[in-house]
N, C-alpha and C positions, 0 to 999 in steps of 0.2 A: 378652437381647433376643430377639424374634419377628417374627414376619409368618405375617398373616390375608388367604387368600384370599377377594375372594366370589363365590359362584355365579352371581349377579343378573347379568343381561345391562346391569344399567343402575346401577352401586354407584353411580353419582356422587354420585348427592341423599346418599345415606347417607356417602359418604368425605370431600362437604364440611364437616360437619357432624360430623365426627368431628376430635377433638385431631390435630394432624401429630406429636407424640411424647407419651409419656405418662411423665410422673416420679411413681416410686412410693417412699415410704420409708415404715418402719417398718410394712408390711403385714401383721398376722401372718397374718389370713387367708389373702391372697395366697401366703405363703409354705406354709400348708397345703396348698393346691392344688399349686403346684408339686412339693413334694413327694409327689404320689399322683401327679402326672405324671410325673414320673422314676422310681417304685415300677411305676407300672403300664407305663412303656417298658422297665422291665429285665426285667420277668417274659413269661413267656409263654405266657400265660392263655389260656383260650377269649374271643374279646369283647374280644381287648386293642384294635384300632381300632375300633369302634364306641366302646368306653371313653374311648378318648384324643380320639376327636373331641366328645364329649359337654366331657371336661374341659378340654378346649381352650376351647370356644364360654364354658365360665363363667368358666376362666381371663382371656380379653379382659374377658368383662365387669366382672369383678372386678377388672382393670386400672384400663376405665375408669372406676370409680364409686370407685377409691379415688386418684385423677391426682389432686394436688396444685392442677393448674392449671386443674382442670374450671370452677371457681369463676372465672376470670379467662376464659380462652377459648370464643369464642361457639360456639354450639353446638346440636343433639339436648338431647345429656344437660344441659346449663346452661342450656337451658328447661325439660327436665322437671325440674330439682330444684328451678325459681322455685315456688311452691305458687300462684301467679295462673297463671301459663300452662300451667301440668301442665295444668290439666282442657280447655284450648282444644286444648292437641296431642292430648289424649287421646280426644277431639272426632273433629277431624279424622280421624284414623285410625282412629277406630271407624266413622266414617260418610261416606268419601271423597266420595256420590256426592250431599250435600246440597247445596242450594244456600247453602252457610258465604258470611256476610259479616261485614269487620273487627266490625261492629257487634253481630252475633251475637258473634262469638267473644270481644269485649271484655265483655260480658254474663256470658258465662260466668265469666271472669277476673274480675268484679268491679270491674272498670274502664272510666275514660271512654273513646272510640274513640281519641282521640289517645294517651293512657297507655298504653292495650293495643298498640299500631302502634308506639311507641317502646321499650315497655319488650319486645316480640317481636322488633323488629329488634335490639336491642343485644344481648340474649341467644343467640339463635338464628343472628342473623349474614345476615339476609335479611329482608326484609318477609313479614306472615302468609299475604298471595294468592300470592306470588311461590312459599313455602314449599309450600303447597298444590298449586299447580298440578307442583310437581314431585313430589309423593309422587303426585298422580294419574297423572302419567306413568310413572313405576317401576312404580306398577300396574299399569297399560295392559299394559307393556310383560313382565312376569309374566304377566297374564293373557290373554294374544296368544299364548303358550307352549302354551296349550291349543286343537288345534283341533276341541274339538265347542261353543267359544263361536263367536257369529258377533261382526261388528264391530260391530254396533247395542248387542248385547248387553255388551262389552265398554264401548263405551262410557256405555252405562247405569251403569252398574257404578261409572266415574269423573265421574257426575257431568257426562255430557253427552247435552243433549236431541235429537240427534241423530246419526247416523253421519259424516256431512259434517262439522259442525261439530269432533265429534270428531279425526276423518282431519287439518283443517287444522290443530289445535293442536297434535296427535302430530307433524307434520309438520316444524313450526315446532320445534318442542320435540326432538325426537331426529336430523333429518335426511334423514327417508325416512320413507314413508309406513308407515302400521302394517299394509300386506298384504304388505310387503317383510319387515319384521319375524317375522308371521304364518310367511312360507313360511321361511324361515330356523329357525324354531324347528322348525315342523314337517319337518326335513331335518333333524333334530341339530344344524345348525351354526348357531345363532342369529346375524345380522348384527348387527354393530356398526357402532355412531353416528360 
């Protein structure tokens, strides 16, 4: 057993959306990796944590792509391995700041807009704007971490046509406004929602 911390001031969107455990069997892959985990924790190399943080991050993901229960539990990963919604998430997150609608995004999928909104909420576990709207917030909220962006420009960024408009839905959305955010990163200690 493990546990993965994440850095993100904002994991939610990603830990919802992620398996609450993961059952592995007959991984041999898996089991390669761990053993170069355990090779590379006994030695004491130059690069051994650099090393181990690398083997780690594939370690997870090779958890999650070999879970037994990815196929049953809604999800990230049980939309991306649908071959209709792989290319709308893959959409989305290539190009946060479009203006995506169910109707685009069922286009892409191949599907009528009611099919694409049923078969996106059953897999994923949330509706496609709902989905949306939170990956552009975890953005926001990364790229607020930076202060030679301003807020207008942030907001561009997610997919909002203005700073205002922005400001209310981060607001609504996280709990506090995205300059409370801003100053908190910019001090080291990023505030939490």
């Amino acid at each position: 057993s493990g546990f993965c911390a994440f850095a993100s001031s904002d994991a939610s969107l990603l830990l919802s959306l992620l398996p609450r455990q993961v059952v592995v069997r007959d991984a041999p892959r898996l089991a390669r990796l761990v053993a170069l985990v355990v090779d590379e924790t006994c030695a004491d190399r130059p690069g051994r944590d650099v090393i181990l943080s690398r083997l780690v991050e594939v370690l997870l993901i090779e958890a999650l792509r070999s879970d037994e229960g990815i196929a049953a539990s809604p999800g990230l990963l049980r939309g991306l391995a649908d071959p209709h919604l792989a290319p709308s998430l893959r959409a989305m997150h290539g190009d946060p700041a479009h203006r995506w609608t169910v109707q685009d995004l069922a286009r892409r999928a191949g599907l009528s807009r009611s099919a694409y909104f049923q078969r996106f909420r059953d897999a994923v576990g949330m509706p496609p704007m709902q989905y949306l709207h939170g990956w552009r917030m975890a953005l926001a909220i990364e790229l607020l971490g930076h202060p030679e962006r301003s807020l207008s420009e942030v907001a561009a960024l997610v997919g909002y046509g203005s700073a205002s408009a922005f400001s209310t839905a981060f607001t609504r959305h996280v709990g506090q406004p995205p300059s409370h955010v801003a100053r908190g990163s910019a001090t080291g200690s990023p505030t939490s929602p």
